[in-house]
N, C-alpha and C positions, 0 to 999 in steps of 0.2 A: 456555532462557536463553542456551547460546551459541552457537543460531543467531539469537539478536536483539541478542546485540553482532555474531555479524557480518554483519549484514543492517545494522546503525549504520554499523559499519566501511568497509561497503562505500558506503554514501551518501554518508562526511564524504569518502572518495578520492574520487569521484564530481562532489562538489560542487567540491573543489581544484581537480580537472582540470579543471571547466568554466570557473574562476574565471582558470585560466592560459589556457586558450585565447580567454575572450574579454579578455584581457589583452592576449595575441600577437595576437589580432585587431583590436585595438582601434591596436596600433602600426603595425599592417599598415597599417589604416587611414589612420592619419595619413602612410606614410611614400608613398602610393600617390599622394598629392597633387602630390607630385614628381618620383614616379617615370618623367615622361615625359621632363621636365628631365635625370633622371641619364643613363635609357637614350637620350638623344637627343649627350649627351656622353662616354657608352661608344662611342656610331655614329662618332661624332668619333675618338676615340681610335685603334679599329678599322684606320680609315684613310691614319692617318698611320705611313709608311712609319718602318720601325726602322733605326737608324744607328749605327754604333759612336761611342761617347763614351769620351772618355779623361776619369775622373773626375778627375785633376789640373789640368785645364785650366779655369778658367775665365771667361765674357764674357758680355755684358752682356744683357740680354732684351730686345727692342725691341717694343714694342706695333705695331701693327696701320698705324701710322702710320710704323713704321719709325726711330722716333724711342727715347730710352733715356737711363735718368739711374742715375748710379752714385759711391761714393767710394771709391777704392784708396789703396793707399800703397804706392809701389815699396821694395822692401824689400832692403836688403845682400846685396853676396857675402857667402857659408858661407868656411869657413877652407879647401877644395880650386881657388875659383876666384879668379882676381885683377879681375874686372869684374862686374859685377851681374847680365848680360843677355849673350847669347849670341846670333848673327846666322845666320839660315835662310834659303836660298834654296830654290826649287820649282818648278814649273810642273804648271800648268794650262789642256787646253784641250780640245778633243773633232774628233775625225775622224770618218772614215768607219768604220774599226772600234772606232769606242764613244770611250769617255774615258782619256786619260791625267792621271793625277794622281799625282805623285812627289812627294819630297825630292829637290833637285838635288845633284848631286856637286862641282859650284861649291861648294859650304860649304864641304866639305873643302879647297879651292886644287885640284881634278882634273878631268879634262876631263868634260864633260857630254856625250851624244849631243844631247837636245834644242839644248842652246845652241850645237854645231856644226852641226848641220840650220841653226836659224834665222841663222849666220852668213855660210853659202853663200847662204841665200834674199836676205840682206838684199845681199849684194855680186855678186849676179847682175847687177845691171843693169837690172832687169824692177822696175818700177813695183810692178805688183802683189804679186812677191813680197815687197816690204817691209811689206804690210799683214796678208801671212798672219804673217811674223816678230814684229809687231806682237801678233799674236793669241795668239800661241803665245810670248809673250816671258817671262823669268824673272821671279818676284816676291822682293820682298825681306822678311822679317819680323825682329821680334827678339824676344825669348821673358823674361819674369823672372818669379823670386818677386814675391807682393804678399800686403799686407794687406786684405781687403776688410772696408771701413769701414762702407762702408753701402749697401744691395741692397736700394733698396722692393721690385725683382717677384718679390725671391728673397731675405727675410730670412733665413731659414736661413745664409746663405752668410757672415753676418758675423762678426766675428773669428777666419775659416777663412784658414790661408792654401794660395794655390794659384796654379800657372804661368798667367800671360796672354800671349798672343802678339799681338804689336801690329806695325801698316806705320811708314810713313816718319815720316808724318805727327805721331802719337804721339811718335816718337823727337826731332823737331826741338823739338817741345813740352819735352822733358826737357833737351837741349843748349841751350833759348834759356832755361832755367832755370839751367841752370850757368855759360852764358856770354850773362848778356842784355847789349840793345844798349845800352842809354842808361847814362848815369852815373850815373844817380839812384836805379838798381835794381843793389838787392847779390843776387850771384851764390848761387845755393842747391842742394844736393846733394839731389835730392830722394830718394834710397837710402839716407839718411843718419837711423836711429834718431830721434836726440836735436835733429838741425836741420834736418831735411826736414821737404817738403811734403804733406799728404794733394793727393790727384789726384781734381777733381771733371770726371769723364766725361760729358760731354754729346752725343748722337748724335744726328743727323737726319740725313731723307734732304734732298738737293740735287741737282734734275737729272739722278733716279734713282739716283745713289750717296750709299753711306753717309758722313756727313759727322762729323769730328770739331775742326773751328773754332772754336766756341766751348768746347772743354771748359780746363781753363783748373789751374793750380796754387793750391794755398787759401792762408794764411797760414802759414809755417815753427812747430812745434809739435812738441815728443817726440810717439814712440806709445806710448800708453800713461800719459798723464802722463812717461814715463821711470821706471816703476817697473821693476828690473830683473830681479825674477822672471819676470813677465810677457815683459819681453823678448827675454831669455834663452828662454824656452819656443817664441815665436815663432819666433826663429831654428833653433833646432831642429827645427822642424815645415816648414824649406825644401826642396827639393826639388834634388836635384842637376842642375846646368844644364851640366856639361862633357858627364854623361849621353846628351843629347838631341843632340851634335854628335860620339856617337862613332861611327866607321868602321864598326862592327859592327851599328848602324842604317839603314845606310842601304845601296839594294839595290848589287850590280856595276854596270860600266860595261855588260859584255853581256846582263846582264838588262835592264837601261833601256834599251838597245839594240834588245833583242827586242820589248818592249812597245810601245816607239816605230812600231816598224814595223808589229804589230799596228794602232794605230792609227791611220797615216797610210796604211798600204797600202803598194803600189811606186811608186807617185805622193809626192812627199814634197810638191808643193803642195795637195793633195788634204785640204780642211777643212772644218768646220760653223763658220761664223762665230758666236760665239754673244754674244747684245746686251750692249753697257755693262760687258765686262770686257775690252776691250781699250784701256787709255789709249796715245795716241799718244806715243812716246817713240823718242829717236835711239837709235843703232848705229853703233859707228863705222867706216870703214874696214879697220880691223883686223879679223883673221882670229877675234877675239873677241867674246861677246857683253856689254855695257855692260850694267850694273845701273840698270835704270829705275825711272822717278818710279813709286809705288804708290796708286790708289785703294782697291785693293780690301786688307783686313787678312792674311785666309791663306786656305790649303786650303779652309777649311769653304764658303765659297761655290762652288766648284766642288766638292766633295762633295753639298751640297745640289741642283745643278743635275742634276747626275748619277743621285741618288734620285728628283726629280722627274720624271724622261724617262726613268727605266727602264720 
């Protein structure tokens, strides 16, 4: 008798087992359908080079066409700053020994090595050394809190807020918001809670660079309806912006010094010209370097070029 329950025993385990394995086989099966798809997107993955991201930061996704649709809301100084947005200067460019890519010391109002390099090149005399200055010229950014509204490639990202660093371009969009031309259009605070504007970002490329012309300001609307729990939560989820311009970020004069010459060599004309980041922009006579017009938004494209050619 009880070796025929368990001679039973061991059948009904027997039959379970079978019953989950062709269970699991049967998932296998259907998931083997795709499985060429995923591992063909693992190969992808694989290969694309790893890069530091600052998860505070961030911009827009640009499909395959270089193009990118987004809605932000530039969002209030916190109670430690008195302006919304804080100004970044950098350079980027590549020599013979590899890439320089900094925070410039110009932010601070203090002399810069690269910006004195490019200001003997530009008042040499020499033709050409005005196009290496060119290349090797400072950019300009400005950095704020935002609200992001709305993020088709990266829903996630909505009602998060986080630092965006934007060029000229952007910023003249925001001043011709507070101070437009005509009379017919009243002036609006787009930083402004309860009477700003959401910011619908439209990007394409033009003539191989990133274009932002048409992105345009929406209708003036609280965030939020102006509910002020909501608001309140917001503002306290900003991110401090005197942070990112303090002295203790950014490298010495003789370290950017050293680097520098790293990568120009003892040749300070000595460059890799590299395509469609150098826009043509003057330098004055003076012994200083002029803050030029910007195509390009920040860093991360010369980051990017630099991953790519390692």
């Amino acid at each position: 008798m009880g070796s025929s329950r368990g001679d039973t025993s061991m059948v009904g385990r027997s039959c379970r087992k079978k019953e989950l394995y062709m269970a699991s086989f049967a998932d296998f099966k259907n998931k083997s359908r795709t499985s060429i798809e995923d591992l063909s997107k693992k190969i992808e993955d694989m290969g694309k080079k790893e890069s530091y991201k600052d998860d505070r930061y961030w911009r827009p996704e640009l499909d395959k066409a270089s193009n990118g649709y987004a809605v932000i809301r530039f969002l209030p100084a916190t109670g430690e700053e008195e302006i919304p947005w804080v100004k970044l200067f950098s350079h980027g460019f590549k020599g013979p020994g590899g890439w320089y890519i900094e925070n410039s010391r110009t932010t601070l109002g203090e002399k810069d090595p690269v910006s004195e390099m490019n200001s003997k090149l530009w008042n040499s005399g020499i033709e050409s050394d005005k196009d290496i200055a060119r290349a090797r010229k400072r950019r300009q950014n400005y950095i704020s809190n935002i609200l992001v509204v709305s993020d088709p490639a990266n829903p996630q990202n909505e009602g998060k807020v986080f630092l965006y660093k934007f060029g000229k371009k952007i910023f003249e969009k925001i001043q011709e918001a507070m101070q437009p031309e005509f009379q017919d259009e009243s002036p609006v605070n787009p930083f402004d809670f309860w009477k700003g504007a959401n910011f619908k970002l439209k990007v394409r490329k033009v003539s191989g660079f990133v274009n932002y012309d048409k992105s345009e300001f929406d209708t003036p609307a609280p965030v939020m309806d102006g509910d002020d729990e909501q608001l309140e939560k917001i503002w306290n989820q900003q991110y401090s912006l005197t942070e990112i311009v303090d002295p203790k970020n950014f490298k010495s004069y003789d370290e950017l010094n050293q680097k520098m010459h790293r990568v120009v060599g003892d040749d300070i004309r000595a460059t890799e010209t590299v395509q469609k980041t150098a826009e043509v922009t003057e330098f004055s006579s003076e012994t200083k370097e002029v803050e030029p017009d910007e195509k390009m938004d920040n860093l991360s494209y010369f980051e990017k070029l630099a991953n790519d050619n390692d």
